[in-house]
SETORDREN-65590 format. One line per field, with one value per residue: residue number from 1; chain; x, y, z of N, C-alpha, C in turn. Coordinates in steps of 0.2 Angstrom, whole numbers, plus 5000, padded with zeros to 4 digits. Atoms other than C-alpha are relative to their C-alpha. Last residue first. Layout:
SETORDREN-65590
tike (NUM|...);
guvo (A|...);
n.px (X|...);
n.py (Y|...);
n.pz (Z|...);
ca.px (X|...);
ca.py (Y|...);
ca.pz (Z|...);
c.px (X|...);
c.py (Y|...);
c.pz (Z|...);
This chain:
SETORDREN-65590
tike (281|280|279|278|277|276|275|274|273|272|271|270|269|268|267|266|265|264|263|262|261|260|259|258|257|256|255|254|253|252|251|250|249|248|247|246|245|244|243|242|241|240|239|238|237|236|235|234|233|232|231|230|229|228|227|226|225|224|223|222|221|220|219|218|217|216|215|214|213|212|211|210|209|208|207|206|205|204|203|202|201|200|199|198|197|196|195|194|193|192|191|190|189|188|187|186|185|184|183|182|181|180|179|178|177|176|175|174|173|172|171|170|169|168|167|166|165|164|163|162|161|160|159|158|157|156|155|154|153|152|151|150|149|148|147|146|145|144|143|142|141|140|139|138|137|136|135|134|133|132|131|130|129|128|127|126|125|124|123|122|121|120|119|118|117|116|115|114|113|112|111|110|109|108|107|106|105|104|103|102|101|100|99|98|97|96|95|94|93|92|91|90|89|88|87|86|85|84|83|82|81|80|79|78|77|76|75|74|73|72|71|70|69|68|67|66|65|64|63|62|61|60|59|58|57|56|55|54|53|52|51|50|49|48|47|46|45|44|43|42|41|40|39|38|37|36|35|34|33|32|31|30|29|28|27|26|25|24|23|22|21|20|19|18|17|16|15|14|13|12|11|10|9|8|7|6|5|4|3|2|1);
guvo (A|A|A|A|A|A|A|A|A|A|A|A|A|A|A|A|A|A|A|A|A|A|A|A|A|A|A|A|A|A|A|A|A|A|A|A|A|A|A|A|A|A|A|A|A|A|A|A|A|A|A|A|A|A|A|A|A|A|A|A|A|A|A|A|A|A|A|A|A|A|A|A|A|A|A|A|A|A|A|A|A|A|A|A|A|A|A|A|A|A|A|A|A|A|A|A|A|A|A|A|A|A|A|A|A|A|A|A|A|A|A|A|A|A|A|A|A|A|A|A|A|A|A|A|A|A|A|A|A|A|A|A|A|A|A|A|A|A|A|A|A|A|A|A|A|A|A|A|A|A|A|A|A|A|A|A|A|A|A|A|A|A|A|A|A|A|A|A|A|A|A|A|A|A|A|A|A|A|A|A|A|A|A|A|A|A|A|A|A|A|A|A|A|A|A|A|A|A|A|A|A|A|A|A|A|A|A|A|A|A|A|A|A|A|A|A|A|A|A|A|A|A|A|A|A|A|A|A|A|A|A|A|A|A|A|A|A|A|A|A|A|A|A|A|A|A|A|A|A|A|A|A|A|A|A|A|A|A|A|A|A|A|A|A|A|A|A|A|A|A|A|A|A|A|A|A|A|A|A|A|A);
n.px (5005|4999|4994|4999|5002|4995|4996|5006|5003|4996|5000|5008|5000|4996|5007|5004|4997|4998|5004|5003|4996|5000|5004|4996|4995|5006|5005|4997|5003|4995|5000|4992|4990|4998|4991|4999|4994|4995|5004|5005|5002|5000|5001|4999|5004|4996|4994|4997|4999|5008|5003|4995|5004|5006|4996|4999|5007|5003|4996|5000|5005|5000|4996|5005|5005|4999|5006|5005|5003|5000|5004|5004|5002|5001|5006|5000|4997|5004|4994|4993|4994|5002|4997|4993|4997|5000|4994|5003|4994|4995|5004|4998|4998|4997|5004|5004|5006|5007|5002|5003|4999|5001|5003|4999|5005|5007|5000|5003|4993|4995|5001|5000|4994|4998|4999|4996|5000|5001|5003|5000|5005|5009|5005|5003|5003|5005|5001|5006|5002|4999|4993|4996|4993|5000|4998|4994|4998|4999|5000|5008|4999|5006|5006|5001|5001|5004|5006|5002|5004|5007|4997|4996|5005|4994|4995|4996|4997|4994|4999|4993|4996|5002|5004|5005|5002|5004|4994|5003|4999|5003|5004|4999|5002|4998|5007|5001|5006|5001|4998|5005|5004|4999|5001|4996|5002|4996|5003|5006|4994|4992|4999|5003|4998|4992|4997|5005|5000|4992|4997|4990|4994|5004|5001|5006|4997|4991|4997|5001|4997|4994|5001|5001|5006|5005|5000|5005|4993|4998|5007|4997|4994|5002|5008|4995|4995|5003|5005|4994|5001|5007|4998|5004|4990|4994|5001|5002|4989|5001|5002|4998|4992|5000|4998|5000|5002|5002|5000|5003|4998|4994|5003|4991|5003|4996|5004|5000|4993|4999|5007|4994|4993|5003|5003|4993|4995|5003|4997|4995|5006|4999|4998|5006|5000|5000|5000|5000|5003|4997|5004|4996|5004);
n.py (5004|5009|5004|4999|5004|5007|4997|4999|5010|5006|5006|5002|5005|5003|5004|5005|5001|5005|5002|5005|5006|5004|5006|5007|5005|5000|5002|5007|5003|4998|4999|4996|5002|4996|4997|4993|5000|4996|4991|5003|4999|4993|4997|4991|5000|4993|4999|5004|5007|5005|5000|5007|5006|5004|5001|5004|5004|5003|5006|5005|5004|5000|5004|5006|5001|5003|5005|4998|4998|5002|5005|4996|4999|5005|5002|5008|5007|5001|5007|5002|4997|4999|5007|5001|4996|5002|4999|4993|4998|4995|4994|4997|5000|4994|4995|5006|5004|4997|4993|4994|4995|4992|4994|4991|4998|5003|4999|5006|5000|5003|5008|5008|5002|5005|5004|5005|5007|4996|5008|5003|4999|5000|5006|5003|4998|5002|4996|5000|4999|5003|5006|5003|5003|5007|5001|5000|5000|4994|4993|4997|4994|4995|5002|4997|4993|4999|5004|4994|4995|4997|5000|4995|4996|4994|5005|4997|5006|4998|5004|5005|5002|5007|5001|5005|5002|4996|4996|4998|4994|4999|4993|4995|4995|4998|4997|5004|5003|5005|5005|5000|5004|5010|4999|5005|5008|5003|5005|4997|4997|5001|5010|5005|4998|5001|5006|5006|5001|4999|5007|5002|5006|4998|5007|5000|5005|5002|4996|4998|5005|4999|4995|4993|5000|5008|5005|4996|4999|4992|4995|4996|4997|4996|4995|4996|4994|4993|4997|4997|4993|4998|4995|5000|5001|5006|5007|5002|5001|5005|5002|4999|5002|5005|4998|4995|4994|4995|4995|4996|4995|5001|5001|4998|5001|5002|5009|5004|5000|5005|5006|5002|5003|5009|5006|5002|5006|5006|5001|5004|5006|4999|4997|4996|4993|4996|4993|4993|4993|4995|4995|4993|4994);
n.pz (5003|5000|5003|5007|5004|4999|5005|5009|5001|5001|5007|4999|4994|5004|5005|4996|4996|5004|5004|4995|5001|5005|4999|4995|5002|5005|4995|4997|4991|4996|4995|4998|5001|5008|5001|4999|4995|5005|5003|4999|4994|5000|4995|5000|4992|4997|5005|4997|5001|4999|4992|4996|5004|4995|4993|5000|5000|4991|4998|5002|4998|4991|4999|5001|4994|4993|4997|5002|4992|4995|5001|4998|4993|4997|5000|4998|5005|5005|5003|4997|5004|5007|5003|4997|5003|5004|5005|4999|5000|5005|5006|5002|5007|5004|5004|5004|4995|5001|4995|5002|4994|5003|4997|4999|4994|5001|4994|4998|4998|5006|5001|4995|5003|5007|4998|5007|4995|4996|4999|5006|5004|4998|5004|4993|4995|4996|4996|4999|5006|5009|5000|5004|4996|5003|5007|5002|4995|4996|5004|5003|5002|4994|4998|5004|5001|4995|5002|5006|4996|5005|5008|5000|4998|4996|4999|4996|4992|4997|4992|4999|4992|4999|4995|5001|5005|5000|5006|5006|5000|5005|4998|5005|4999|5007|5003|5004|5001|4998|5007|5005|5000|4997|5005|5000|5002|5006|4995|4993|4996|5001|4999|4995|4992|4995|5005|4997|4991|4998|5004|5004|4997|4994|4993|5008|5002|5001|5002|5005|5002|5001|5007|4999|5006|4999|5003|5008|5002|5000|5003|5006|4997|4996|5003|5007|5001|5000|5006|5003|4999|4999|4996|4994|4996|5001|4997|4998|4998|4997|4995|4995|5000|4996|4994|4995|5005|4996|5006|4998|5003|5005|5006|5006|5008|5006|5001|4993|4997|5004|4996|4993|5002|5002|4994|4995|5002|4996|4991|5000|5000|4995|4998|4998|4997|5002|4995|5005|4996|5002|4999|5003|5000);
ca.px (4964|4980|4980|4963|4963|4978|4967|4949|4961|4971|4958|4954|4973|4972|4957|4968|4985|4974|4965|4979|4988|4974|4974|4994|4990|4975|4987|5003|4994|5003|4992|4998|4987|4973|4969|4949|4950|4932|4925|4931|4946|4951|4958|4953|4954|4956|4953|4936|4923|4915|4932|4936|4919|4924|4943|4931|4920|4935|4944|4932|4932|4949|4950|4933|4943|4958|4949|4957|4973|4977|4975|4986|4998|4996|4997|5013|5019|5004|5009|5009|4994|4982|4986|4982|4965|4963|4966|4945|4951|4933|4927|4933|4923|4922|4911|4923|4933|4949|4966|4967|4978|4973|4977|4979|4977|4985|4999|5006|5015|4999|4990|4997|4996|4979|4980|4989|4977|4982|4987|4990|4989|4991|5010|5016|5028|5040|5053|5063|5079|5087|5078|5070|5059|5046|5044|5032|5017|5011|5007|5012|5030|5025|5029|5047|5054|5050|5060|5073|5075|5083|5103|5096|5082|5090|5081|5065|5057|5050|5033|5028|5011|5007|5004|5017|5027|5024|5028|5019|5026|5022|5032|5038|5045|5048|5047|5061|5069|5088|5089|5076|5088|5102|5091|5091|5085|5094|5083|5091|5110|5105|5084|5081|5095|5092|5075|5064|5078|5085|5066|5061|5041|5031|5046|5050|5065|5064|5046|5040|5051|5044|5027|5033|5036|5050|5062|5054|5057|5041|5034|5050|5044|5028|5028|5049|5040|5024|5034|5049|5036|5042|5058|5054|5067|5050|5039|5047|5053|5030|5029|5036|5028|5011|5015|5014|5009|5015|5017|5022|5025|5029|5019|5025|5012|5021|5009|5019|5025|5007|4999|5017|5009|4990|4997|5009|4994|4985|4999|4996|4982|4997|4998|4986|4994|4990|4997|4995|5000|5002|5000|5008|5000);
ca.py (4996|4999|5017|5020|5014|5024|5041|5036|5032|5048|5059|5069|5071|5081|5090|5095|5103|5110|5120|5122|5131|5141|5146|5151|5162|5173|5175|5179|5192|5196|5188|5189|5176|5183|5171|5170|5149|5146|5133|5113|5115|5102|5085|5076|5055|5050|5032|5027|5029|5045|5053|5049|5060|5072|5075|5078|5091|5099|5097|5106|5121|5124|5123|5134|5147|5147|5150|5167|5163|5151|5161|5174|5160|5157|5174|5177|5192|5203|5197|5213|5220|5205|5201|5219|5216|5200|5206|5200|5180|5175|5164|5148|5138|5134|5123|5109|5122|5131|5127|5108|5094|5080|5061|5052|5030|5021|5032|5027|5044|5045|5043|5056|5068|5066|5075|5089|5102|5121|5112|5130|5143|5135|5130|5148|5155|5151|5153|5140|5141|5137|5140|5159|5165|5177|5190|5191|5198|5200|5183|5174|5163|5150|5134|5147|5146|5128|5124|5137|5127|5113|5113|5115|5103|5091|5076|5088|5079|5095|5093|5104|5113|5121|5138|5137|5152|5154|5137|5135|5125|5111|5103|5085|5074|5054|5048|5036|5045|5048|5061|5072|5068|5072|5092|5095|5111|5126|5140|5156|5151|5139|5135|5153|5164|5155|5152|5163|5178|5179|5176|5188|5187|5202|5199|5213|5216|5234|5238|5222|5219|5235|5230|5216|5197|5190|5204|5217|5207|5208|5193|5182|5169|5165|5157|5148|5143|5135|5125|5119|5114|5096|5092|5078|5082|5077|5087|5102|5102|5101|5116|5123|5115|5118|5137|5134|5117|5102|5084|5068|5050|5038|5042|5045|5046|5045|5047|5065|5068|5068|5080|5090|5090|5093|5108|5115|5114|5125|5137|5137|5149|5161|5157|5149|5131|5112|5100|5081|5067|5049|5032|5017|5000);
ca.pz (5026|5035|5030|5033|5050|5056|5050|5058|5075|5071|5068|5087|5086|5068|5074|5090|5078|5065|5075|5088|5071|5069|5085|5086|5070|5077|5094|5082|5073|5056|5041|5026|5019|5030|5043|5047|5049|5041|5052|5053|5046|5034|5033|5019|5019|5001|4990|5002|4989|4998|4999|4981|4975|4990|4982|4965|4971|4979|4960|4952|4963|4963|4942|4942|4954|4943|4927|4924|4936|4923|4907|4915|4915|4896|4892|4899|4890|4900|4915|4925|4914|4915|4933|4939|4929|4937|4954|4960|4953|4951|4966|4977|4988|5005|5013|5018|5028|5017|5023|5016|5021|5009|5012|4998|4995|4980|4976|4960|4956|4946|4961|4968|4953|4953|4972|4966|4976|4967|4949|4939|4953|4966|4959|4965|4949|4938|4924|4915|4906|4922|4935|4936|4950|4945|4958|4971|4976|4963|4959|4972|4975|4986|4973|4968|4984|4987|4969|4973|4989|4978|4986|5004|5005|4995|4984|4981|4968|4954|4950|4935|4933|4914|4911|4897|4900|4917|4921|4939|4952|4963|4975|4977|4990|4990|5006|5014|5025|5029|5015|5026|5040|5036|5029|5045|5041|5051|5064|5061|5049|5033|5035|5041|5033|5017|5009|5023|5024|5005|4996|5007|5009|4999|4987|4972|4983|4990|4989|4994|5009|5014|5008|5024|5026|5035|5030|5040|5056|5067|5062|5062|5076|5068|5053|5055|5072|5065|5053|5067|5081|5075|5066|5057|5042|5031|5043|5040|5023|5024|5029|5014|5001|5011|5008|4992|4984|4994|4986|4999|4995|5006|5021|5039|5052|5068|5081|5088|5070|5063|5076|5071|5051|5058|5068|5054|5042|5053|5053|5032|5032|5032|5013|5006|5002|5000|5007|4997|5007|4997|5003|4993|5000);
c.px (5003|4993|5000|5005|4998|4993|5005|5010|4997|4996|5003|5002|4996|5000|5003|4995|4993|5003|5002|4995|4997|5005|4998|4991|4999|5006|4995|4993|5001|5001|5005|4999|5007|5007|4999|5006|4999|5007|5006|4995|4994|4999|4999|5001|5003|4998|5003|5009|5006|5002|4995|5000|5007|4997|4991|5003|5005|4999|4999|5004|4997|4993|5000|5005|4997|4996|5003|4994|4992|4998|4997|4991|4995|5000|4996|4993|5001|5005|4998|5002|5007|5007|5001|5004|5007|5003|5000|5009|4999|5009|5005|4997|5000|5000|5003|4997|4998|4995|4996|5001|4997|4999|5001|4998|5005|4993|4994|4998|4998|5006|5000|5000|5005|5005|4999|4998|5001|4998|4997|4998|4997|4998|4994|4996|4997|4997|4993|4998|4992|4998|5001|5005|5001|5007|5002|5003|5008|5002|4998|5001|4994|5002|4998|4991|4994|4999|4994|4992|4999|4995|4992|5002|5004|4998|5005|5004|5003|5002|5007|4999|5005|5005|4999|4993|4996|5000|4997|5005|4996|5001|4995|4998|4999|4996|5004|4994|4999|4994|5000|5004|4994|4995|5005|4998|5003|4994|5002|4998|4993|5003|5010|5003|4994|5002|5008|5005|4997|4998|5008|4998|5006|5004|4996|4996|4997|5001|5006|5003|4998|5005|5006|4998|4999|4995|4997|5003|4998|5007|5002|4995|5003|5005|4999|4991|5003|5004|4999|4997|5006|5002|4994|5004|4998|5006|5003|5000|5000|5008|5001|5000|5006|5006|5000|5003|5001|5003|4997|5002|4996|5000|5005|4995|5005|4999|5003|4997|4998|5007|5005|4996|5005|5009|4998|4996|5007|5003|4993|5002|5005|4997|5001|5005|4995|5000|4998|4995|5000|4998|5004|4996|5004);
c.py (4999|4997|4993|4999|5001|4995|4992|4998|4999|4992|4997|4991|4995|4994|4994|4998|4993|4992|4995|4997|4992|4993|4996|4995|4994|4994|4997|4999|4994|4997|5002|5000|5003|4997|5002|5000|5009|5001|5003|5006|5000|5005|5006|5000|5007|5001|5006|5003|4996|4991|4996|5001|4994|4996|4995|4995|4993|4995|5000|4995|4992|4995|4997|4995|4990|4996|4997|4993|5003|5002|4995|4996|5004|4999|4994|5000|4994|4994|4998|4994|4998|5005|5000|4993|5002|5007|4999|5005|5009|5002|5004|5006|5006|4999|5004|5005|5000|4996|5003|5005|5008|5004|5008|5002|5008|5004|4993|4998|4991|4999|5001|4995|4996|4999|4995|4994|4994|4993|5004|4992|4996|5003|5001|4994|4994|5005|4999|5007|5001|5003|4996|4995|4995|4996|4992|4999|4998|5002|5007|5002|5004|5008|5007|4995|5001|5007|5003|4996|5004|5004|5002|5002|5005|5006|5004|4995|5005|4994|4997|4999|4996|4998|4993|5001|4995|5002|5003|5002|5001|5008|4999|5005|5004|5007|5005|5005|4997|4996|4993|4994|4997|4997|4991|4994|4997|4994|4993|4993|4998|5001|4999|4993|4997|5002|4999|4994|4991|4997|4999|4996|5000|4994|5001|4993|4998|4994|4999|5002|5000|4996|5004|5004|5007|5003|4995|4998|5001|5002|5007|5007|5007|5002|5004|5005|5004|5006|5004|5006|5003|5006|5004|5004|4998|4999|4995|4997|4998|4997|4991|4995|5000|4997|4992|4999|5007|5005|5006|5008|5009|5005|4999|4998|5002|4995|4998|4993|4998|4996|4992|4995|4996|4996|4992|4997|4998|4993|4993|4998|4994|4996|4999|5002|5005|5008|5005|5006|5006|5005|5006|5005|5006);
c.pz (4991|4995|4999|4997|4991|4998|4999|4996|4993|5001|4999|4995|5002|5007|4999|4996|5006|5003|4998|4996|5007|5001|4995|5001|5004|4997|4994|5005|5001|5008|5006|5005|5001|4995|4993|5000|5000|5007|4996|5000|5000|5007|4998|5008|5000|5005|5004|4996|5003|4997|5000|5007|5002|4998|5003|5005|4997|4997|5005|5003|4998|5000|5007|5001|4998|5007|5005|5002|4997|5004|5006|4996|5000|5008|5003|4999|5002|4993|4994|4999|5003|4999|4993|4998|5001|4996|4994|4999|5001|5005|4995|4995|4997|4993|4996|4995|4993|5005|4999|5004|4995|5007|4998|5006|5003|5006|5000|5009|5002|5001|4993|4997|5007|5001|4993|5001|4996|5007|5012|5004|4993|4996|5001|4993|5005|5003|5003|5005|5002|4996|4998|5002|4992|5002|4998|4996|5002|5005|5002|4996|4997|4999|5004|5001|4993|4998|5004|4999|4996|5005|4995|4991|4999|5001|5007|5004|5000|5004|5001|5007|4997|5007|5003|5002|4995|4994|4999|4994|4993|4996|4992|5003|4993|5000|4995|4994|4994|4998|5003|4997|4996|5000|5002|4996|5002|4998|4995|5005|5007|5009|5001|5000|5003|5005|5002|4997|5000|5007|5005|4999|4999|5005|5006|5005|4995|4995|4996|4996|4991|4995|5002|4995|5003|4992|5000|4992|4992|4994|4999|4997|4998|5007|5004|4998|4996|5002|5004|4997|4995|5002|5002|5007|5007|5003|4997|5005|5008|5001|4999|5009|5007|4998|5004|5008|5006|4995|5002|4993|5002|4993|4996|4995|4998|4996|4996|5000|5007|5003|4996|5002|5010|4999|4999|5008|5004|4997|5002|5009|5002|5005|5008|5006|5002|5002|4995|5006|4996|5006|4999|5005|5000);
């Protein structure tokens, strides 16, 4: 039995995902393959180097520091999030991966990025959390909010925009059975692109990406209802939150962060017995 983990991002939204990920590391749910889009890319380096409390740390230790995440940061660098702070002076010098470990395991890790060229998702393995961090960087690079990341001959953006919850592309890695870590609640569903004209003129020689963030929502919303049509037959086990979470993706406020991340953190606790008979079945 192959079990996959597909994380999906949302920005700040993201601290619930780092409670359900630690929930996971203190019952030690491992999986073999895992594929985190955005912010759930990040989050999930990790739990693959099983370095608990690490993810909501690196989210909310740095708030004030106007290279984490600032329209300073903006300004200057083209980067509402450093690229410089989050992708190397956290994981190399602040709080380090232990990137040993990641290469001890056995889980096979991708991202998800957008070609901005084509519009079409790629899925990168991350073999080295230090050496392929441009990868991570460039899944949780927004539009507008960050600049394009060029690697290689290629250039990228935020995978959420082009494959946004990659659980087909589980079970085309030959998964047989998905868990899904969402950061929207069951009810939610996504709408028009309300940036679009901003989108239009600041990507206007990438047609095909601005193609993408134009039916973004309906590619979103199609692939819930399909998540809950393998959910109902047994093939995927969602975790989401259980009300709307009310974090902004830039969100700042550590007390609105740390409940999100308990959300995720005592739903994920609640569902281990459900979660350890799925696997085994």
């Amino acid at each position: 039995m192959k079990i996959g983990l597909v994380l999906e991002g949302g920005g700040m939204r993201g601290v619930f995902t780092a409670g359900v990920l630690d929930s996971f590391l203190d019952n030690e749910i491992n999986v073999d393959v895992c594929i985190g889009v955005s912010a759930g890319a990040c989050l999930a380096c990790s739990y693959l180097c099983k370095q608990r409390g690490r993810g909501f740390s690196v989210m909310t230790d740095y708030l004030d520091d106007k290279d984490y995440c600032s329209f300073s940061s903006l300004l200057r660098t083209g980067d509402m999030f450093g690229a410089e702070f989050l992708y190397h002076k956290i994981p190399e010098e602040l709080y380090p991966i232990d990137n040993a470990a990641f290469q001890r395991g056995a889980t096979e890790f991708y991202t998800v990025v957008t070609n901005c060229d084509t519009g079409i998702p790629e899925y990168p393995e991350i073999t080295d959390m230090l050496r392929d961090v441009e990868y991570v960087r460039a899944s949780s690079s927004l539009p507008l909010l960050s600049r394009i990341v060029e690697i290689g001959d290629k250039r990228y953006l935020d995978g959420g925009v082009s494959d946004p919850i990659p659980v087909q592309k589980a079970f085309e890695l030959g998964c047989d059975k998905v868990i899904v870590v969402l950061t929207q609640h069951r009810g939610y569903r996504k709408t028009a692109e309300k940036t679009l004209p901003l989108i239009r003129a600041r990507y206007r020689s990438f047609p095909n990406l601005v193609q993408d963030m134009q039916k973004r929502h309906d590619v979103y919303n199609e692939t819930l209802e399909q998540i809950l049509q393998w959910e109902n037959a047994g093939n995927v086990f969602v975790i989401a939150p259980e009300n709307p979470l009310n974090i902004r993706r830039t969100e700042k406020c550590r007390e609105i962060l740390r409940g999100g991340y308990l959300q995720g953190k005592e739903l994920t606790d609640r569902l281990i017995p459900y979660l350890r008979e799925f696997i085994k079945e």
